[in-house]
Backbone bond lengths (Angstrom), bond angles and torsions (degrees), N, CA, C in turn:
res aa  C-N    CA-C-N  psi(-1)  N-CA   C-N-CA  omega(-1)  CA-C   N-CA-C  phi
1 X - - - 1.456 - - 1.529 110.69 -
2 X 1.404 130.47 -40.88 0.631 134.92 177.23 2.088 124.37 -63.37
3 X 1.352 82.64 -53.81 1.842 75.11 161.32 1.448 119.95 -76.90
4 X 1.173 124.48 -3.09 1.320 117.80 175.41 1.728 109.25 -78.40
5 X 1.648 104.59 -41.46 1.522 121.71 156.20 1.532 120.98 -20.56
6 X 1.126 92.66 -61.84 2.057 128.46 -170.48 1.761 109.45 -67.63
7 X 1.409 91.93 -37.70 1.874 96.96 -178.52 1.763 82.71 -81.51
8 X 0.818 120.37 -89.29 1.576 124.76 -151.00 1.543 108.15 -36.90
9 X 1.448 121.14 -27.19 1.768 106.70 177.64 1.513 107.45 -96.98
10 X 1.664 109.32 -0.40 1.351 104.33 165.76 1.831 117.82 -76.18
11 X 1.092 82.84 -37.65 1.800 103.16 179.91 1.632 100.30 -59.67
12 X 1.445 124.90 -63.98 1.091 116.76 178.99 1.459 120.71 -58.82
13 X 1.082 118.71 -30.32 1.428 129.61 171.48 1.667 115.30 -56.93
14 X 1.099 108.00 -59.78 1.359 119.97 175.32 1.618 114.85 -57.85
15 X 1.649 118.33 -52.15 1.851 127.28 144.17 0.651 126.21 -21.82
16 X 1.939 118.83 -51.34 1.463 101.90 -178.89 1.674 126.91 -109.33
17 X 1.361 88.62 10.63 1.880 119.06 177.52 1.274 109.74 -94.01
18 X 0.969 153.94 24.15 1.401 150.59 -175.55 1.172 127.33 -106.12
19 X 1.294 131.16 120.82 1.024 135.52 -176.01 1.357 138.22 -9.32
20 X 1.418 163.27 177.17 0.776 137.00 118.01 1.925 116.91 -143.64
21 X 1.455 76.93 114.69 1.899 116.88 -151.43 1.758 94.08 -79.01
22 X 1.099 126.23 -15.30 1.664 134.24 -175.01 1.517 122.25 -101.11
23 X 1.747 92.71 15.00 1.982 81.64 -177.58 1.269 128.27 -79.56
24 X 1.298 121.46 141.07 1.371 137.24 -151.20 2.039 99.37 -83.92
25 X 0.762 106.86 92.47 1.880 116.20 153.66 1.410 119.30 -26.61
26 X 0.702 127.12 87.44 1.878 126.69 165.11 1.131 108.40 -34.70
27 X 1.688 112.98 132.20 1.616 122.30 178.62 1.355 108.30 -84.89
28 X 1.370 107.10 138.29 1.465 107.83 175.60 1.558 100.90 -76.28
29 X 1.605 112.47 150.67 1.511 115.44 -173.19 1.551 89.64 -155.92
30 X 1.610 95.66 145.05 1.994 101.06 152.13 1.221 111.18 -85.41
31 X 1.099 130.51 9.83 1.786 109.70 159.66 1.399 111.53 -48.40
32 X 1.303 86.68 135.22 1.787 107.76 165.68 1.895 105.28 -42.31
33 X 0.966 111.91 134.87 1.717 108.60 -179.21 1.410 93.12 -94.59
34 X 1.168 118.72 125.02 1.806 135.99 -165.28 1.344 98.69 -123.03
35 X 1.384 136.49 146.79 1.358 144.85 -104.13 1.979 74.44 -122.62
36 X 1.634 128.14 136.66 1.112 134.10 178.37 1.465 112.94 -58.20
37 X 1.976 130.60 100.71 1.404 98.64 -162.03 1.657 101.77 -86.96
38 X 1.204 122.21 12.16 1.522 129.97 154.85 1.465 115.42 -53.10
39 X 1.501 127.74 129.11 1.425 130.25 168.92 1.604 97.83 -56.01
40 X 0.934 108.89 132.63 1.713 115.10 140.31 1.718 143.84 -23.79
41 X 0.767 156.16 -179.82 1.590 156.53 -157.78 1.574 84.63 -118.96
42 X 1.570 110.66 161.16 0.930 125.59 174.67 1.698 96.23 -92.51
43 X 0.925 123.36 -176.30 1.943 143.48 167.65 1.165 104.15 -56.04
44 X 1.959 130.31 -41.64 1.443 135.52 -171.75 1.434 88.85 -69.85
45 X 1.473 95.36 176.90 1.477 115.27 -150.66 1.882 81.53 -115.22
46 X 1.115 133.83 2.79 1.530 131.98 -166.33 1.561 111.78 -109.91
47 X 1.608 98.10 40.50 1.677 107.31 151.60 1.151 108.98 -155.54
48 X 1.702 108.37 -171.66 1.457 98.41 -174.62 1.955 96.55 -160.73
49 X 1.380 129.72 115.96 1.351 124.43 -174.91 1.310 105.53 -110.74
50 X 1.092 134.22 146.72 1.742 134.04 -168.86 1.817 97.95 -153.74
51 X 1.372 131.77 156.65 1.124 145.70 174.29 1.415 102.64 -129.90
52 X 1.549 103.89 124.91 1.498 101.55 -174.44 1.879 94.77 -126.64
53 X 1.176 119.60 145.81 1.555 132.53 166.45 2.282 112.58 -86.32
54 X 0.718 71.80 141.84 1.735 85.04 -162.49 1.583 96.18 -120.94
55 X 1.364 131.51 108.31 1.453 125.93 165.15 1.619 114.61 -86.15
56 X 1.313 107.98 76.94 1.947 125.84 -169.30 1.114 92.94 170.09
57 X 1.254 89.89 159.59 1.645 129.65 -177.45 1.308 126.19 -43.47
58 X 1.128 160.26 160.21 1.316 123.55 166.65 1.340 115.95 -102.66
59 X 1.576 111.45 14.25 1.758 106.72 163.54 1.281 107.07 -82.75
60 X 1.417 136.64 -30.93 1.401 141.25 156.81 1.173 97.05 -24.81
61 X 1.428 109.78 -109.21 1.520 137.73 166.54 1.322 105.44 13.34
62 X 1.236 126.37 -71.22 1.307 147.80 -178.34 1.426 122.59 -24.27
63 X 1.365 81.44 -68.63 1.530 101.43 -168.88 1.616 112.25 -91.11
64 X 1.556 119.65 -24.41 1.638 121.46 131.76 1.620 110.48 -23.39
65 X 1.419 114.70 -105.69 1.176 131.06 -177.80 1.766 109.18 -20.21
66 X 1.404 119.55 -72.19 1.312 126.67 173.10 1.263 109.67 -34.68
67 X 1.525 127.09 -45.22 1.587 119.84 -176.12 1.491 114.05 -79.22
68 X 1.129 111.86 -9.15 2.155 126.96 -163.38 1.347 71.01 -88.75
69 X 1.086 134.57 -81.14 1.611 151.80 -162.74 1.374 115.60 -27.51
70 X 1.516 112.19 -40.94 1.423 122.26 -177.19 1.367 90.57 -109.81
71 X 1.558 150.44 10.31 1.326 119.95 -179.68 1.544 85.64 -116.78
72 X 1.643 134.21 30.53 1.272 121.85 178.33 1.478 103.56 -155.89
73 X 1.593 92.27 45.55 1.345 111.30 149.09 1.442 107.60 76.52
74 X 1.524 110.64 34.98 2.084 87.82 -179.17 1.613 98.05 -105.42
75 X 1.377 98.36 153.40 1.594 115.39 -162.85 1.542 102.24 -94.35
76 X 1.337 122.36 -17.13 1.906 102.52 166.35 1.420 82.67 -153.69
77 X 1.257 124.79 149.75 1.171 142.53 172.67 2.044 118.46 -138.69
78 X 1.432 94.42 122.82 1.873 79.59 -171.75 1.621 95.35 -120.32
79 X 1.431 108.32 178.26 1.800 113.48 172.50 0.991 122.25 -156.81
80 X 1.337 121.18 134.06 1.603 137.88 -140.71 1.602 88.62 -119.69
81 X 1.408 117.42 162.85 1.483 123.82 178.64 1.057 98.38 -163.68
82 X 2.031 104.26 111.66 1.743 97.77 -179.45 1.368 101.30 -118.04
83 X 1.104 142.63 151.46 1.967 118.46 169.88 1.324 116.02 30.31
84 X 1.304 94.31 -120.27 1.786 107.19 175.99 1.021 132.33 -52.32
85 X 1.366 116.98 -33.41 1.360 131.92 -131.49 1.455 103.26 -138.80
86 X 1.528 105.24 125.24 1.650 116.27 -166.93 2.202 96.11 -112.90
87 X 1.077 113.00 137.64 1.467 130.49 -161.58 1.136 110.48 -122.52
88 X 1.563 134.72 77.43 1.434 128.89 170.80 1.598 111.44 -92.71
89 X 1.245 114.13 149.23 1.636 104.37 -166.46 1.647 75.12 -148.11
90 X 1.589 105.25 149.28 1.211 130.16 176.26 1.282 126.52 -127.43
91 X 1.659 115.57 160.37 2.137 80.48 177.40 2.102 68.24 -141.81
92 X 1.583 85.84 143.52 1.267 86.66 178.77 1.768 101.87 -121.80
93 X 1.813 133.86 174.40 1.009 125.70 -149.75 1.793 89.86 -153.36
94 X 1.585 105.09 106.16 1.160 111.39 -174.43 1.180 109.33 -67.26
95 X 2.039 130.53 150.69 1.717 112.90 -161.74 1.389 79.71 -101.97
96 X 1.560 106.79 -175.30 1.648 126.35 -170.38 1.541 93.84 55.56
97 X 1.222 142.29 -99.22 1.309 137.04 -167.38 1.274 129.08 -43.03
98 X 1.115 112.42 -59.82 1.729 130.69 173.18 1.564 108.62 93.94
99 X 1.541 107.31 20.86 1.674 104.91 153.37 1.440 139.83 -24.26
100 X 1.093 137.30 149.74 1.306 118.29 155.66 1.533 119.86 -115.28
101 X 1.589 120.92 152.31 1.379 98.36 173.79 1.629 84.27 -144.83
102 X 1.397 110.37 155.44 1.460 131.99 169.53 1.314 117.56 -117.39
103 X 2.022 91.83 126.25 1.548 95.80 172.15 1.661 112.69 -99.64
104 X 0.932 106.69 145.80 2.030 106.54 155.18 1.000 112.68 -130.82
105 X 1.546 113.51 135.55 1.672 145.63 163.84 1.522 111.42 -100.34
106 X 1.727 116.44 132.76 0.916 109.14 177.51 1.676 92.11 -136.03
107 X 1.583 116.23 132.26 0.949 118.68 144.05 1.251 153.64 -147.85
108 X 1.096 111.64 143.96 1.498 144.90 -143.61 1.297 101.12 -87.10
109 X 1.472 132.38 118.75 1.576 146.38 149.14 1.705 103.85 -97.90
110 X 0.943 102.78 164.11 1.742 129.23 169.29 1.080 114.54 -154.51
111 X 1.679 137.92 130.79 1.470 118.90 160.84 1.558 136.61 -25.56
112 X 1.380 104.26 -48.57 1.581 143.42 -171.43 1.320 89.44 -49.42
113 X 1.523 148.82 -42.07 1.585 151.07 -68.22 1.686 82.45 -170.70
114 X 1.653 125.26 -12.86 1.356 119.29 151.86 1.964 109.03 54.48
115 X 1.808 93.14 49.39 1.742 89.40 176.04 1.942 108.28 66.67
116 X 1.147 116.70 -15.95 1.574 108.84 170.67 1.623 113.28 -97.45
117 X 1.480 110.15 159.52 2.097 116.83 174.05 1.364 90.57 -123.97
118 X 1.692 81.81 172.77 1.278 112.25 167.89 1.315 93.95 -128.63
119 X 1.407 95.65 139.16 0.907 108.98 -176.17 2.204 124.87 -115.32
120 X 0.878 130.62 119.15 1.657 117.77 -169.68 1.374 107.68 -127.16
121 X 1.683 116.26 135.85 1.399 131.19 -170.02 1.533 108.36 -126.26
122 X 1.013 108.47 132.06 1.601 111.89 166.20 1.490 105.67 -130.66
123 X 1.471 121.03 143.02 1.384 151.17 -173.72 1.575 122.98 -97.81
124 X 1.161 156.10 31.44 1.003 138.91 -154.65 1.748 146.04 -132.93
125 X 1.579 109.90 156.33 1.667 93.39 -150.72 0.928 103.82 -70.47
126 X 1.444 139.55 -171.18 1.547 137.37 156.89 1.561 110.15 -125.05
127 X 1.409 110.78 15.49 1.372 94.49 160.08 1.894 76.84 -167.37
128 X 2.262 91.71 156.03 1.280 103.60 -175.31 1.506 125.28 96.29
129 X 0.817 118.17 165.11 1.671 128.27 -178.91 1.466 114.46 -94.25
130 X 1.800 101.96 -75.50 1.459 82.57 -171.39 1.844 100.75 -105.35
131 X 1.118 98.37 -173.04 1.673 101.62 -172.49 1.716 95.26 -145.71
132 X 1.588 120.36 31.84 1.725 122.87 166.94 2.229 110.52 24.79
133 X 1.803 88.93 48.26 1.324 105.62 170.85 1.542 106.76 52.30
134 X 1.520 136.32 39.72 1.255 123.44 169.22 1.470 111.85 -98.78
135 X 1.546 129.82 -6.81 1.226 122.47 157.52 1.667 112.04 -68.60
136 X 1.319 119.08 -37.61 1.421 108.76 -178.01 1.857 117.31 -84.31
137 X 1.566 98.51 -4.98 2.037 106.27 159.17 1.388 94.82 -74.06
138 X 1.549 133.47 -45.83 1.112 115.71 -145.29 1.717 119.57 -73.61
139 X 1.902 84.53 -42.99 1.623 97.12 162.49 1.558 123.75 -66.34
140 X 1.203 138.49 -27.29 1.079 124.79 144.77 1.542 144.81 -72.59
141 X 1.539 107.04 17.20 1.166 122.79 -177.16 1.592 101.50 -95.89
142 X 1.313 94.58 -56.32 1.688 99.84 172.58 1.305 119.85 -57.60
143 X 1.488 125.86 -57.22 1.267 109.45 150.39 1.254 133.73 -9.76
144 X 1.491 131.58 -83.82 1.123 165.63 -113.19 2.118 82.25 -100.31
145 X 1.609 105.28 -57.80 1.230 97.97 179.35 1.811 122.80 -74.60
146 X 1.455 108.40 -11.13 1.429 114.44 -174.27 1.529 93.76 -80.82
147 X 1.264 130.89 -51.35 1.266 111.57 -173.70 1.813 127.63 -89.39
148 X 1.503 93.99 12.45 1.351 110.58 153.49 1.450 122.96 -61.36
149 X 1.375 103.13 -72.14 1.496 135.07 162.42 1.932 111.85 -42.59
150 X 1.212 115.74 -18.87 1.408 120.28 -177.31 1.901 103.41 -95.75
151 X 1.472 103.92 -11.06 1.484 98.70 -137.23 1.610 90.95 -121.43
């Protein structure tokens, strides 16, 4: 029982330690840099906020992101539409544990913005300290699949 103990928190250990060899680079852009309307990270190390530039539309974008969103496992996903600014929020459900963590995407068009967004993501747990960097896999997962899906 005991080595069976020993394999399984190695396994999880190793699951939730793993690299992640696919992170997405921020595009350099002349957009005006506009103030994050995402809150900030707490002090814990169990989120992760990134601003990414998108050269498209942000109904493109959108509906990219929205499909990354549901092809990486989030369990309710809703979307807000204010002016500019399109609001997908996710709640995702860690397995073996049954955590929860919530993402939000916001993105931002302007005329000025010439057919390109900005785009801003936040990752985060809702309970606990650390989260062994799976909010910042998660945001680069979506990434990684939005500009698949763009490309």
């Amino acid at each position: 029982m005991a080595n069976i103990l020993k394999f399984v928190a190695l396994f999880l250990f190793v699951l939730f330690t793993q690299s992640c060899n696919n992170y997405i680079e921020p595009i350099e852009s002349d957009l005006k840099k506009s103030v994050n309307p995402i809150p900030p990270c707490p002090e814990s190390p169990n989120c992760f906020r990134v601003t990414q530039y998108f050269q498209t539309d942000s109904s493109t974008i959108f509906e990219a992101l929205k499909k990354s969103v549901s092809q990486t496992g989030s369990k309710e996903t809703s979307v807000e539409i204010e002016s500019h600014i399109i609001t997908i929020q996710a709640i995702y459900r860690i397995p073996v544990f049954g955590w929860l963590d919530d993402v939000i995407i916001k993105i931002e068009s302007d005329p000025s913005y010439s057919g390109r967004s900005i785009v801003y993501l936040k990752s985060s747990s809702r309970e606990g300290y650390f989260d062994l960097g799976v909010n910042k896999r998660r945001i680069n997962r979506i990434l990684k699949k939005a500009h698949k899906e763009l490309n």
